[in-house]
BALUMLUM-504834 format. One line per field, with one value per residue: residue in three letters; x, y, z of N, C-alpha, C, O, CB in turn. Coordinates in Angstrom, 2 decimals. Each point is the difference from the previous one (the first is absolute). Glycine has a CB too. Layout:
BEGIN
res <- [ALA,...];
nu <- [X,...];
nv <- [Y,...];
nw <- [Z,...];
cau <- [X,...];
cav <- [Y,...];
caw <- [Z,...];
cu <- [X,...];
cv <- [Y,...];
cw <- [Z,...];
ou <- [X,...];
ov <- [Y,...];
ow <- [Z,...];
cbu <- [X,...];
cbv <- [Y,...];
cbw <- [Z,...];
***
This chain:
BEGIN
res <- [UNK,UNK,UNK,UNK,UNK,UNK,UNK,UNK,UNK,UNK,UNK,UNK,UNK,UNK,UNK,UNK,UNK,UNK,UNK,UNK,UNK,UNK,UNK,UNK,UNK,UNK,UNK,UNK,UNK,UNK,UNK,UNK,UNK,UNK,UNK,UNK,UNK,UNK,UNK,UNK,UNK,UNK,UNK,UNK,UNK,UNK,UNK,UNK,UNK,UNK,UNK,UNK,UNK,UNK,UNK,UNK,UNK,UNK,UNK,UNK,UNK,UNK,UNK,UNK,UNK,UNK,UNK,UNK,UNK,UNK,UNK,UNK,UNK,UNK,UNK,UNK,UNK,UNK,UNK,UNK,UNK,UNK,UNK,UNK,UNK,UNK,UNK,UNK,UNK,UNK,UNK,UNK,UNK,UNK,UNK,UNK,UNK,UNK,UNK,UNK,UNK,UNK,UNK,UNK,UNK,UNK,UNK,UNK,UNK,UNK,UNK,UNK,UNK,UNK,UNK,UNK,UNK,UNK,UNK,UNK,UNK,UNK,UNK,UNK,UNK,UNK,UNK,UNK,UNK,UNK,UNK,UNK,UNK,UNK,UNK,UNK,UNK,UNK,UNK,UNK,UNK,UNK,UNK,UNK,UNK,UNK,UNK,UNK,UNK,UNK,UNK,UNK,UNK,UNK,UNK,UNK,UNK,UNK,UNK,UNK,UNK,UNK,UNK,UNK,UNK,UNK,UNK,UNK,UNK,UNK,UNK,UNK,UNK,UNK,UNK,UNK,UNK,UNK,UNK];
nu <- [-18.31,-1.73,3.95,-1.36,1.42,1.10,-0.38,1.28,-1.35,-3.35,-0.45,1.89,2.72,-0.04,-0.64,2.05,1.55,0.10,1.21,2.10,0.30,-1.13,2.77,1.41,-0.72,0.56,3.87,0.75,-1.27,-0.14,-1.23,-0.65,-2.63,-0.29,0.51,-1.52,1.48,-3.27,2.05,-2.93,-1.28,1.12,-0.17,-3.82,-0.18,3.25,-0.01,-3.00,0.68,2.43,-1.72,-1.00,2.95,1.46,0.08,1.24,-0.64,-0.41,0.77,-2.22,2.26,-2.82,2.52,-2.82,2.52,-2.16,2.74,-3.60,-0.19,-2.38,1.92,-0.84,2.88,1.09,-0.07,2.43,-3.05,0.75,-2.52,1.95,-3.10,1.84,2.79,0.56,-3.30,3.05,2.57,0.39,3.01,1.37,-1.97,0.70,-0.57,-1.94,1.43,-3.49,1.10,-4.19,2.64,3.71,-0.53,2.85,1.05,-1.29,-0.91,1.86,1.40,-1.09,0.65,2.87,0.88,-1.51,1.21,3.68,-0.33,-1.44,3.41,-1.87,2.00,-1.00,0.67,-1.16,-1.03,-2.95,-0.49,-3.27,0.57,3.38,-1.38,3.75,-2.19,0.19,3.50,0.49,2.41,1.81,-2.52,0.66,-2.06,-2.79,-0.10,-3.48,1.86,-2.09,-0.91,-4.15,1.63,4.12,-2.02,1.10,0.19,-3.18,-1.36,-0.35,-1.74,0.13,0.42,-1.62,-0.72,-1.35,0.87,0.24,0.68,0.30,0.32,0.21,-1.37,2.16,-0.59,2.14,2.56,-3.31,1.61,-1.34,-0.73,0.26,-2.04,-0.18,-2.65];
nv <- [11.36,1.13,-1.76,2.75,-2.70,3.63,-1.62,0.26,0.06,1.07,-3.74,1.82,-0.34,-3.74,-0.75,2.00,-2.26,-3.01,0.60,0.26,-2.49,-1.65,1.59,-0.63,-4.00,0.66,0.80,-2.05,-3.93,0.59,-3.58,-0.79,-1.73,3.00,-2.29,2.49,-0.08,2.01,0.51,-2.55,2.07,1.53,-0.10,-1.03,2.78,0.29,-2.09,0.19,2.82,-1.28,-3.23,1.73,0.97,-2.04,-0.56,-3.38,-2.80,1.99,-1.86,1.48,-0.35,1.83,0.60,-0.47,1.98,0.12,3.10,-0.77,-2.21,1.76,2.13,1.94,-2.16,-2.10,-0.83,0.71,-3.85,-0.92,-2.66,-0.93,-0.76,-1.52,-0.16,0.83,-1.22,-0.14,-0.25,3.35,-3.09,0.97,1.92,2.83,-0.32,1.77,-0.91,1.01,2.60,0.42,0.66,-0.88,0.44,0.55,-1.02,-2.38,-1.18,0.74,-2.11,-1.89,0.07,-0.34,-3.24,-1.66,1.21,-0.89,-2.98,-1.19,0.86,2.29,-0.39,2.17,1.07,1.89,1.41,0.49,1.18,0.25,1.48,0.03,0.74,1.48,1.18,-3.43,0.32,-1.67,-2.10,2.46,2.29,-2.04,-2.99,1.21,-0.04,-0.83,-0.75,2.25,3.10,-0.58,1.97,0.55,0.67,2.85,-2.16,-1.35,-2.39,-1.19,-2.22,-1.36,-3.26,-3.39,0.98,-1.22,2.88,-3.68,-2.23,3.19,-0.43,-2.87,2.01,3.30,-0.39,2.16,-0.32,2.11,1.76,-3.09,3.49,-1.00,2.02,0.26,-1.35];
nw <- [20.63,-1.85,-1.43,-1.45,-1.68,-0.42,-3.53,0.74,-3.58,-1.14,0.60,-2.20,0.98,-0.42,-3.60,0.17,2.15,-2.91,-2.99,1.44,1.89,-3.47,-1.50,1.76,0.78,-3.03,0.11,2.29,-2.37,-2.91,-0.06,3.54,0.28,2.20,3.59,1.09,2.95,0.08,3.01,-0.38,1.06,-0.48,-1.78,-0.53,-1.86,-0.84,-0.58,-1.67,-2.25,-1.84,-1.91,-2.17,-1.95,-0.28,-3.19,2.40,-1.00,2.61,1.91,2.56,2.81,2.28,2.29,1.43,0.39,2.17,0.77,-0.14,2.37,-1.52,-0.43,-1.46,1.01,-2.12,2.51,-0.75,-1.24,-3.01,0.16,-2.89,0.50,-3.18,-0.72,-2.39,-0.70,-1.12,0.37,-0.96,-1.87,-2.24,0.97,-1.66,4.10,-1.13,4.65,-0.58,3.57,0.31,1.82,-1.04,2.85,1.20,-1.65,1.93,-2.15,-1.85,1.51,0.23,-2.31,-0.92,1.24,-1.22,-3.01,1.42,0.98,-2.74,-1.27,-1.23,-2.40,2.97,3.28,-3.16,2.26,-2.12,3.00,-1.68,2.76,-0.70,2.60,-1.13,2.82,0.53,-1.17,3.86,-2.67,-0.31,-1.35,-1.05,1.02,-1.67,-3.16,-1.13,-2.57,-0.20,1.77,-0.57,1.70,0.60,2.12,2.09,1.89,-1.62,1.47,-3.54,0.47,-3.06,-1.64,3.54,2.99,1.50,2.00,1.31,-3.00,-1.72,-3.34,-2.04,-1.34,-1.01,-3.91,2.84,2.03,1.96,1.72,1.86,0.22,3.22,-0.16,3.72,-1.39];
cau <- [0.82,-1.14,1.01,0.15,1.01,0.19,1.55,1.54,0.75,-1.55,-0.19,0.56,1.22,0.86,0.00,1.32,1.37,-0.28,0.27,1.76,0.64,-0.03,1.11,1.21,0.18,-0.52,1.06,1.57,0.18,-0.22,-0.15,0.06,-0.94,-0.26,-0.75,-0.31,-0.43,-0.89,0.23,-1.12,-1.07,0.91,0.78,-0.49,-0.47,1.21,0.54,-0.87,-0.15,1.42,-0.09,-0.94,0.90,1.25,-0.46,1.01,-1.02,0.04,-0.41,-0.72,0.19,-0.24,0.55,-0.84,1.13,-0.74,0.45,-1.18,-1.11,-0.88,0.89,0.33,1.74,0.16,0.50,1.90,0.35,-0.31,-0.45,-0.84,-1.12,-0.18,1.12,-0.04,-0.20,0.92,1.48,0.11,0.86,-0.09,-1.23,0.45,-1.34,-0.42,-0.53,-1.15,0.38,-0.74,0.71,0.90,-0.34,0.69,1.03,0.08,-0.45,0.81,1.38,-0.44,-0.64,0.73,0.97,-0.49,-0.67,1.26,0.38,-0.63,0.58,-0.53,1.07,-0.15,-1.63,-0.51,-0.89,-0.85,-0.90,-0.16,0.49,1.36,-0.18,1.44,0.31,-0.32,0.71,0.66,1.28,1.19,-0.14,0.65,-0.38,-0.97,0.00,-0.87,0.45,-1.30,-0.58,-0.76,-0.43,0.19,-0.94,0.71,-0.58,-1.18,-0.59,-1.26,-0.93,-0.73,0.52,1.07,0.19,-1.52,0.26,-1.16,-0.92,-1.03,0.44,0.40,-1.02,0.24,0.57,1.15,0.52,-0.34,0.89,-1.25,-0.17,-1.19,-0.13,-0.81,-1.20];
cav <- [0.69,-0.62,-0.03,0.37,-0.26,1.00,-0.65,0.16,-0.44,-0.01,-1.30,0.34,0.68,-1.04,-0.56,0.45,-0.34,-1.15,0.04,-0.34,-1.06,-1.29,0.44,-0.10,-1.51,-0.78,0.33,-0.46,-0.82,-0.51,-0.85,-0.91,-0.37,0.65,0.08,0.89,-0.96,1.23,0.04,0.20,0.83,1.00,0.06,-0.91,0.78,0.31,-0.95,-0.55,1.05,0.46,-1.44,0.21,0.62,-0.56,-0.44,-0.82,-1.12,-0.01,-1.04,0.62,-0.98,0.94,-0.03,0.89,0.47,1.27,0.76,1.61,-0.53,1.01,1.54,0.83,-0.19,-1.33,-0.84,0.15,-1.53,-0.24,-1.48,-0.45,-0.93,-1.02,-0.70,-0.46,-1.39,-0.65,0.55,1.05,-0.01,0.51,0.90,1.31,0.50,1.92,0.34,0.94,0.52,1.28,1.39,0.13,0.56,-0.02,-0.93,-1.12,-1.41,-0.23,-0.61,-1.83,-0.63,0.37,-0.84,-1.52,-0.48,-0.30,-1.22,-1.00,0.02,0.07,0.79,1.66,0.77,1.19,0.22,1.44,0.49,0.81,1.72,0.08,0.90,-0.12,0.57,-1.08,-1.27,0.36,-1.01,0.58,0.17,-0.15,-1.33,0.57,1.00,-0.89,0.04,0.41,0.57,1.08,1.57,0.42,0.82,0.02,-0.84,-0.14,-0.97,-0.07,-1.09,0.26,-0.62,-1.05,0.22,0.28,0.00,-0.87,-1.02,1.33,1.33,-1.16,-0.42,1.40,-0.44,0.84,-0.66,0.98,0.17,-0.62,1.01,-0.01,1.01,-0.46,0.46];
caw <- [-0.98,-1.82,-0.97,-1.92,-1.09,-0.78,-0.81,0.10,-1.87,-0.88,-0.68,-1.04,0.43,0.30,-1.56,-1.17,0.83,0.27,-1.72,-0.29,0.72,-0.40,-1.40,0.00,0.26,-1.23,-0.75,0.75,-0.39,-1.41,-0.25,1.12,0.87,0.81,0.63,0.79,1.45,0.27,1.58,0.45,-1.05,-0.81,-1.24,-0.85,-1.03,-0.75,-0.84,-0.64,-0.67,-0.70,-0.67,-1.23,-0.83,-0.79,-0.94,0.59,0.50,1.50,0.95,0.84,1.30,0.75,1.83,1.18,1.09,0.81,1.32,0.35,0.67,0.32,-0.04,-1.14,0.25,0.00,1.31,-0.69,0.02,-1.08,-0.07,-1.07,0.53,-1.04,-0.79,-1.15,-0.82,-0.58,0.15,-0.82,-0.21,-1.38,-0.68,-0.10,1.03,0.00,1.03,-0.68,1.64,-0.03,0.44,0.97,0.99,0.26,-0.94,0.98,-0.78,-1.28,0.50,0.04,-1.08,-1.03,0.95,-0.37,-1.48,-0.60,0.44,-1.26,-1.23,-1.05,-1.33,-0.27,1.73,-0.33,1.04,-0.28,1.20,-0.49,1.01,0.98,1.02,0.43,1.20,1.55,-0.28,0.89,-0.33,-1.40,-1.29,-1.10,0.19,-0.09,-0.93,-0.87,-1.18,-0.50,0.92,-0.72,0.57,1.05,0.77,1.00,1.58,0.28,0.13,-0.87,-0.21,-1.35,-1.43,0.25,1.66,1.09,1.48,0.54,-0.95,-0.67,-1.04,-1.02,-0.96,-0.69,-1.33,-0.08,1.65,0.33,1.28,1.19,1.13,1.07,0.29,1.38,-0.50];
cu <- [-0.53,1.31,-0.69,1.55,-0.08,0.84,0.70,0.07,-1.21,0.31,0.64,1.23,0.54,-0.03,0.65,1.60,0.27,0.24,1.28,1.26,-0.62,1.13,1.09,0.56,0.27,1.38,1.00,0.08,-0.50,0.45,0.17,-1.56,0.51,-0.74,0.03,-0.03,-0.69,0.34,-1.61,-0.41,0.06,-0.10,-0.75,-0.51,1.19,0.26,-1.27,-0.47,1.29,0.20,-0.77,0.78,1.03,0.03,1.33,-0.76,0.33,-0.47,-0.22,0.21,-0.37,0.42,-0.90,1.01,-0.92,0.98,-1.44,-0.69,-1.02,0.43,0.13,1.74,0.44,0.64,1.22,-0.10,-0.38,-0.30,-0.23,-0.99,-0.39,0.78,0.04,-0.98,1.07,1.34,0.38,2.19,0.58,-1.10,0.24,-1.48,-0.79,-0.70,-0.92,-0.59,-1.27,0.55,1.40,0.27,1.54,1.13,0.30,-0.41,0.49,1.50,0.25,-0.11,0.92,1.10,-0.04,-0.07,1.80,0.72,-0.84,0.59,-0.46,0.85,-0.53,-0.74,0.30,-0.92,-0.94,-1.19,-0.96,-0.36,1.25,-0.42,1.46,-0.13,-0.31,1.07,1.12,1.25,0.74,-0.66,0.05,-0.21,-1.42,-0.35,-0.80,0.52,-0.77,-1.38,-1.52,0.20,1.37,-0.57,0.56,-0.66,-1.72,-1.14,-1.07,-0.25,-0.75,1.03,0.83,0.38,-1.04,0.73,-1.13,-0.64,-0.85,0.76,0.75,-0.29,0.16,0.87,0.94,0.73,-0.52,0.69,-1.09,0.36,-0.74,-0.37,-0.94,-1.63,-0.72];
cv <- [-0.34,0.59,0.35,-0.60,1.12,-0.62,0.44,-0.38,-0.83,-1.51,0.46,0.22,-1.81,-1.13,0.71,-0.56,-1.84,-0.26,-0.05,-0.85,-1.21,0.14,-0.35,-1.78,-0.17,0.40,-0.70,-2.29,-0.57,-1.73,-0.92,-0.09,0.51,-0.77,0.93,-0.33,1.22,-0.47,-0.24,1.03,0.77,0.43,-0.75,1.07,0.70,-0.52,-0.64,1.06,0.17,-1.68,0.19,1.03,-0.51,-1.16,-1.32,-1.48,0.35,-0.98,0.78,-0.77,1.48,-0.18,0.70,0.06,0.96,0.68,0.65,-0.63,1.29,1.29,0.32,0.10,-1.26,-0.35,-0.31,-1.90,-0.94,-1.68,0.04,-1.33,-0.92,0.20,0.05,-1.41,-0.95,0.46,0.68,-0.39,-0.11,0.69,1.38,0.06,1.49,-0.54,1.31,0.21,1.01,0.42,-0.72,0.73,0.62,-0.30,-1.33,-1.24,-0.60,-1.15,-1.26,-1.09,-0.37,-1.40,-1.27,-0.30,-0.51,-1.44,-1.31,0.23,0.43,0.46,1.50,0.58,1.10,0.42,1.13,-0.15,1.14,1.12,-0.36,0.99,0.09,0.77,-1.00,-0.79,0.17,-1.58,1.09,0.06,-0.56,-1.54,0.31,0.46,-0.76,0.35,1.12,0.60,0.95,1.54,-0.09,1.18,0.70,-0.83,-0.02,-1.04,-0.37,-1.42,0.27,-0.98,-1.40,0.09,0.41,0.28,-1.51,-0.69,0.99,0.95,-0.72,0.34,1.72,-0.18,1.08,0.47,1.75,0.40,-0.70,0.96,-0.13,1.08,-0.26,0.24,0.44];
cw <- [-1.40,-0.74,-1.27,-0.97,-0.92,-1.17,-0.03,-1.89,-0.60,-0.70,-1.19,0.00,0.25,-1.31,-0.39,0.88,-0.57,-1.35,-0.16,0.85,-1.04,-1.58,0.00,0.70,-1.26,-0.81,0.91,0.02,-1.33,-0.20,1.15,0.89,1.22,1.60,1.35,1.44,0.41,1.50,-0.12,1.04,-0.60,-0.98,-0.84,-1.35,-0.51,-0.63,-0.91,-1.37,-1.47,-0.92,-1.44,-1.55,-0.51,-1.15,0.31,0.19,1.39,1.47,1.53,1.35,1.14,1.56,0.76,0.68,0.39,1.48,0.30,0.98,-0.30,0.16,-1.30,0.06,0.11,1.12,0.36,0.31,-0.90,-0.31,-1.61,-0.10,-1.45,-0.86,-1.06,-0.52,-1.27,-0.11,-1.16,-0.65,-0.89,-0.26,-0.06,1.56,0.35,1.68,0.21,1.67,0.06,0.84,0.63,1.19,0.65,-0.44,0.62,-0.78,-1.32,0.27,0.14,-1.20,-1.09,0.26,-0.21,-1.38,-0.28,0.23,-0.73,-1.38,-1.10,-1.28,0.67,1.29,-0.39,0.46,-0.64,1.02,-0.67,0.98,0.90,0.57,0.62,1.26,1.11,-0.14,1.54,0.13,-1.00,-1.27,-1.21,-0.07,-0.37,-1.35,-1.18,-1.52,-0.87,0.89,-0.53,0.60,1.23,0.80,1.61,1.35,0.62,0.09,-1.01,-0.25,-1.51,-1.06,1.26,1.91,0.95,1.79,1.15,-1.21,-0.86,-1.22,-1.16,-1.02,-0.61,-1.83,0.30,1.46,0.59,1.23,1.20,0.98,1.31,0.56,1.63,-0.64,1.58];
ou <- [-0.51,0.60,-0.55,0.95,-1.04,1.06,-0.01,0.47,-0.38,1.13,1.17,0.27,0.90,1.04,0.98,0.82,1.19,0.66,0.72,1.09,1.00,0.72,0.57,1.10,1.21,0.28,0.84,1.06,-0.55,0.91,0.51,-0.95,1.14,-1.23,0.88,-0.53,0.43,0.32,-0.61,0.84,-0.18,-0.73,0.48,0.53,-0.28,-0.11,0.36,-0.38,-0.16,0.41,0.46,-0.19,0.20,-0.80,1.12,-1.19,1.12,-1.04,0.52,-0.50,0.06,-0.37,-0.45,0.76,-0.80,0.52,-0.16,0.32,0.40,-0.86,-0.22,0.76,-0.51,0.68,0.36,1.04,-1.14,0.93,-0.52,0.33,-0.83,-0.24,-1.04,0.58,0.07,0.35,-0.32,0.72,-0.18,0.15,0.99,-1.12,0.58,-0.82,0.49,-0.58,0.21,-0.38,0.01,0.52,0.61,1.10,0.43,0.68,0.27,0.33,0.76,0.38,-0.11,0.29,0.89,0.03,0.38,0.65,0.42,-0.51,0.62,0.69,0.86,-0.98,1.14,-0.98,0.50,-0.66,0.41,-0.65,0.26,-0.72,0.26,0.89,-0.01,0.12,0.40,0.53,-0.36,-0.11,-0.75,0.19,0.15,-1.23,0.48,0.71,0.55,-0.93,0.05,0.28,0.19,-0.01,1.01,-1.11,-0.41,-0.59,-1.17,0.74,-0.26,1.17,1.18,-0.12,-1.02,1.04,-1.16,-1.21,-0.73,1.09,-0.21,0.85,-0.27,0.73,0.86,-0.56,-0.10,0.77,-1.18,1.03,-1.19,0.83,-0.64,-0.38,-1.14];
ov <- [-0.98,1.02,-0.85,-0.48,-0.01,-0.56,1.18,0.80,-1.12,-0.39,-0.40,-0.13,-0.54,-0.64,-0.69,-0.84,-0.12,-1.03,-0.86,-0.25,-0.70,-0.81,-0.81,-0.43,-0.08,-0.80,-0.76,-0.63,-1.09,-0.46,-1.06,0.78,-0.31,0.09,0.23,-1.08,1.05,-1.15,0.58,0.76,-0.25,0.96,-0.19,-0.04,0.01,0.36,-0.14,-0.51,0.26,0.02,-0.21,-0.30,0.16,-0.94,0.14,-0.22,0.50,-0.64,1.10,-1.12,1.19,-0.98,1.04,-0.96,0.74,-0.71,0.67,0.39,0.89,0.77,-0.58,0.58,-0.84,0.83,-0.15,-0.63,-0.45,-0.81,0.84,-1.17,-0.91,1.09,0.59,-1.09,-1.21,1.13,-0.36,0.92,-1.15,0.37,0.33,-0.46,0.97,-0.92,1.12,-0.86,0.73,1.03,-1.07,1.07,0.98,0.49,-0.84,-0.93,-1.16,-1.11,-0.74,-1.14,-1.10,-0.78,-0.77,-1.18,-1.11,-0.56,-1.15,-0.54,-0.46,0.95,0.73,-0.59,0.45,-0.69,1.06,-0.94,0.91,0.93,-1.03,0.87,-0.64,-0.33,0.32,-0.83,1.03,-0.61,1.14,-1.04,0.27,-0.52,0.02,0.02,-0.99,0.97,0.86,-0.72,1.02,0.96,-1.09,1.17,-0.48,-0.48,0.39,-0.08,0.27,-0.95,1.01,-0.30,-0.34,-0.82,0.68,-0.23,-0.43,0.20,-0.50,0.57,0.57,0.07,0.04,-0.96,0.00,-0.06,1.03,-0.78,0.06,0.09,-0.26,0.87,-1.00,0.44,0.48];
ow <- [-0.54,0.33,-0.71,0.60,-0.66,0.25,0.35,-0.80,0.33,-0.30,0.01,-1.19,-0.63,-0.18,-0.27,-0.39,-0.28,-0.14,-0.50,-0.50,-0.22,-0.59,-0.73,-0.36,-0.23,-0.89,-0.48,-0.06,-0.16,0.68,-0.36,0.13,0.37,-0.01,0.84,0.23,-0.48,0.32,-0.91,0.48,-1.19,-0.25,-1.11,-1.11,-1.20,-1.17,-1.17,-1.05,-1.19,-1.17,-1.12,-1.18,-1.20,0.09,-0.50,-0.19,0.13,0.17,0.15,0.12,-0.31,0.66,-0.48,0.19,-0.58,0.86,1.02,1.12,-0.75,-0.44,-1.06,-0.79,0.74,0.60,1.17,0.20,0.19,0.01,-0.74,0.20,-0.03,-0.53,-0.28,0.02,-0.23,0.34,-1.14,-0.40,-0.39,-1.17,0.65,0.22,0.48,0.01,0.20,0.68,-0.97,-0.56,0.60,-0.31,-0.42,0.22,-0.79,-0.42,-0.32,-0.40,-0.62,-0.24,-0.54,-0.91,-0.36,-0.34,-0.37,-0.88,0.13,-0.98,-0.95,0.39,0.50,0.44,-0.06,-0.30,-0.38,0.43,-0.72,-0.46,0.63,-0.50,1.02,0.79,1.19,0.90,0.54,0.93,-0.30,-0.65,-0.94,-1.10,-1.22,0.03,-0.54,-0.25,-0.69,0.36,-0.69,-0.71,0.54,-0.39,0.51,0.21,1.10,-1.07,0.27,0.27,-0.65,0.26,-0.04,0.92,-0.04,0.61,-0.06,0.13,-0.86,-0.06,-1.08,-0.89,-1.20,-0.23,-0.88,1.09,-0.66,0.56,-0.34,0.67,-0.15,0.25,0.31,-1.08,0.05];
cbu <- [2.54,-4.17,1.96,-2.38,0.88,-1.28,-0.39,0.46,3.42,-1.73,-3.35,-1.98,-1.60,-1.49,-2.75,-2.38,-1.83,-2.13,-2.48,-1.72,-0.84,-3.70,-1.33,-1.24,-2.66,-3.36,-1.66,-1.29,0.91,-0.37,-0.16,3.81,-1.93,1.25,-1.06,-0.50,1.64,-2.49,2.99,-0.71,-0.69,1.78,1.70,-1.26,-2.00,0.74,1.70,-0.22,-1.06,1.03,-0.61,-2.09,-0.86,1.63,-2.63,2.51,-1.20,0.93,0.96,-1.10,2.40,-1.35,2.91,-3.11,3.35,-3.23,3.01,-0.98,0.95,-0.15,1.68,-3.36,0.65,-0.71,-2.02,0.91,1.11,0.38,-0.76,1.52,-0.28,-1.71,1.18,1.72,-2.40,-2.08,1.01,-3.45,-0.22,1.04,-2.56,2.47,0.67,-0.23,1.37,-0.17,2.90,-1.53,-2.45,-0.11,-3.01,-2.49,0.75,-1.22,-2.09,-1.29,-0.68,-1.76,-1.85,-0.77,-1.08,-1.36,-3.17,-0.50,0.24,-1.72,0.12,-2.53,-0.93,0.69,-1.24,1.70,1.21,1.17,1.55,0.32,-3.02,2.68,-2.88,0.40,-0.42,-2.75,-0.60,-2.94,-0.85,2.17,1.14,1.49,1.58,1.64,1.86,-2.97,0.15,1.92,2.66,-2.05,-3.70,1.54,-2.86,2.03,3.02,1.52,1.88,-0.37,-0.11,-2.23,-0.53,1.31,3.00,-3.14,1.75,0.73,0.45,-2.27,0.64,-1.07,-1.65,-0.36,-2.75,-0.66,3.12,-2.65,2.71,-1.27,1.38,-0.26,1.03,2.46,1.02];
cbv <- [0.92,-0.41,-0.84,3.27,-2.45,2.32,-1.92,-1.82,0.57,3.50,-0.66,0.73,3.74,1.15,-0.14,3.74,2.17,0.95,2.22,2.46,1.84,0.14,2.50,3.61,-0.69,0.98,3.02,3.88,1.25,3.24,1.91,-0.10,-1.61,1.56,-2.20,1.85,-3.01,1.74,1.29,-2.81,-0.05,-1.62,0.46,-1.99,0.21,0.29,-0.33,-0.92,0.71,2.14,-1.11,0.26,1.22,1.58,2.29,2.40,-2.60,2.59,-3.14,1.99,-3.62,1.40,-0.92,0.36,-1.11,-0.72,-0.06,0.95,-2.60,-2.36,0.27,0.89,2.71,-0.94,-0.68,3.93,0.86,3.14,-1.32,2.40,2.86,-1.41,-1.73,2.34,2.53,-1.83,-1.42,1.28,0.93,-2.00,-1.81,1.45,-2.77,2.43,-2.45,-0.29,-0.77,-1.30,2.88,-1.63,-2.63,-0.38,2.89,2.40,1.86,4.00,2.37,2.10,2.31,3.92,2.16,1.15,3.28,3.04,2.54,0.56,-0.88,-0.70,-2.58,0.42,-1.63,0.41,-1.78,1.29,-1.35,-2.38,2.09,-1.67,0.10,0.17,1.97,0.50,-1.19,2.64,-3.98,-0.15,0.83,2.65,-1.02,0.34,2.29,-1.00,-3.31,-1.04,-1.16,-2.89,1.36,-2.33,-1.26,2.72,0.53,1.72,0.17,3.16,-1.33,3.22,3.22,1.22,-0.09,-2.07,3.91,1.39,-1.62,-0.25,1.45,-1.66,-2.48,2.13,-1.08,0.83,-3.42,0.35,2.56,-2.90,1.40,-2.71,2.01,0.53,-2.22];
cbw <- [2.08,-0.30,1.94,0.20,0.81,1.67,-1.43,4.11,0.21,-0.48,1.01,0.77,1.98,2.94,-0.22,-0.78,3.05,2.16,-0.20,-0.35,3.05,1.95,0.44,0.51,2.10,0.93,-0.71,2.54,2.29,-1.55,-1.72,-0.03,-1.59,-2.40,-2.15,-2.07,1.37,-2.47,2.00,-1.21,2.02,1.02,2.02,3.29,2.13,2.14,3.01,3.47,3.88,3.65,3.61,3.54,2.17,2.06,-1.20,1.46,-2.00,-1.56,-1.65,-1.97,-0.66,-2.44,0.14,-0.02,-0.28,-1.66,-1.54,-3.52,2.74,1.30,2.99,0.87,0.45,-2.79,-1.49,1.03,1.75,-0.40,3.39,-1.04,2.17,0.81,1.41,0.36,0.75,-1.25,2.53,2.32,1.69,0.50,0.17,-3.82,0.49,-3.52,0.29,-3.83,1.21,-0.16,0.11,-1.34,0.61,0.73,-0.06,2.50,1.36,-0.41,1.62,1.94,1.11,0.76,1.97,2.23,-0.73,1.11,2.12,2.14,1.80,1.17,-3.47,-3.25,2.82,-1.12,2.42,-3.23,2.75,-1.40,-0.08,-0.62,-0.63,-3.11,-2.14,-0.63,-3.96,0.23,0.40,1.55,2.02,1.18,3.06,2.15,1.35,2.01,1.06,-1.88,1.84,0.20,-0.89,-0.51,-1.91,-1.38,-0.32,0.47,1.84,-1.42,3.48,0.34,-2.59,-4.00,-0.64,-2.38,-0.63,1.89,2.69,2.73,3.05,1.99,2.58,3.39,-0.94,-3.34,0.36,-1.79,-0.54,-0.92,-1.68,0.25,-3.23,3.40,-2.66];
***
């Protein structure tokens, strides 16, 4: 089977999108210290992208959670394989997400940050995919959203299939084709 990638949201598109989400952060925590937590892998080039913009001091911690493994369907079983290095308690927190899927993981996630008490959890993603979502909406619901896209398996700026495509500067649809 041989896989092409058709784009879906142009490198340029995703730097402007990324301008005004760092704006509107940079306005909502005015004069505070910001720490960012990035899902691993993911969300590294996002967050590492949207960090560089804000005019904040900021601080940088990172979780590995994983349902995908190697698939294009998540598994609905949610591990977290690395933790906090430091404690978020009282802190403002921006949770820096590259896609909302199901919403499952979010959920988890959201669950464990809240139970460390932070003053503030503010979630930005930068793609939502509401036609997969399959928790409640409204638990789920990011603060700061670049693209919402439809049900379609993509890669690029970060996401990958199988360890691949990461390295793309723009997210794409992953297509298979027989050959």
């Amino acid at each position: 089977m041989r896989e092409t990638v058709r784009v879906m949201i142009p490198a340029e598109k995703i730097e402007r999108r990324i301008d005004e989400i760092a704006r509107d952060v940079s306005r909502d925590f005015a004069g505070k210290t910001i720490t960012l937590i990035c899902v691993l892998k993911g969300g590294v080039m996002f967050m590492v992208d949207l960090a560089r913009k804000l005019n904040h001091t900021v601080e940088l911690d990172f979780m590995d959670i994983s349902s995908y493994g190697d698939s294009t369907e998540s598994s609905g079983v949610i591990r977290i394989k690395k933790d906090l290095e430091n404690p978020i308690s009282g802190k403002n927190v921006l949770l820096v997400e590259d896609i909302i899927d199901s919403g499952r993981t979010l959920t988890r996630l959201r669950q464990h940050l809240l139970a460390q008490s932070p003053a503030c959890l503010k979630i930005c993603a930068l793609l939502d995919k509401p036609d997969r979502r399959a928790v409640d909406v409204d638990v789920v619901k990011p603060d700061y959203i670049g693209f919402v896209i439809p049900d379609e398996f993509v890669v690029g700026y970060g996401l990958d299939y199988a360890q691949r495509y990461r390295n793309l500067s723009y997210i794409g649809v992953l297509e298979f084709h027989e050959e």
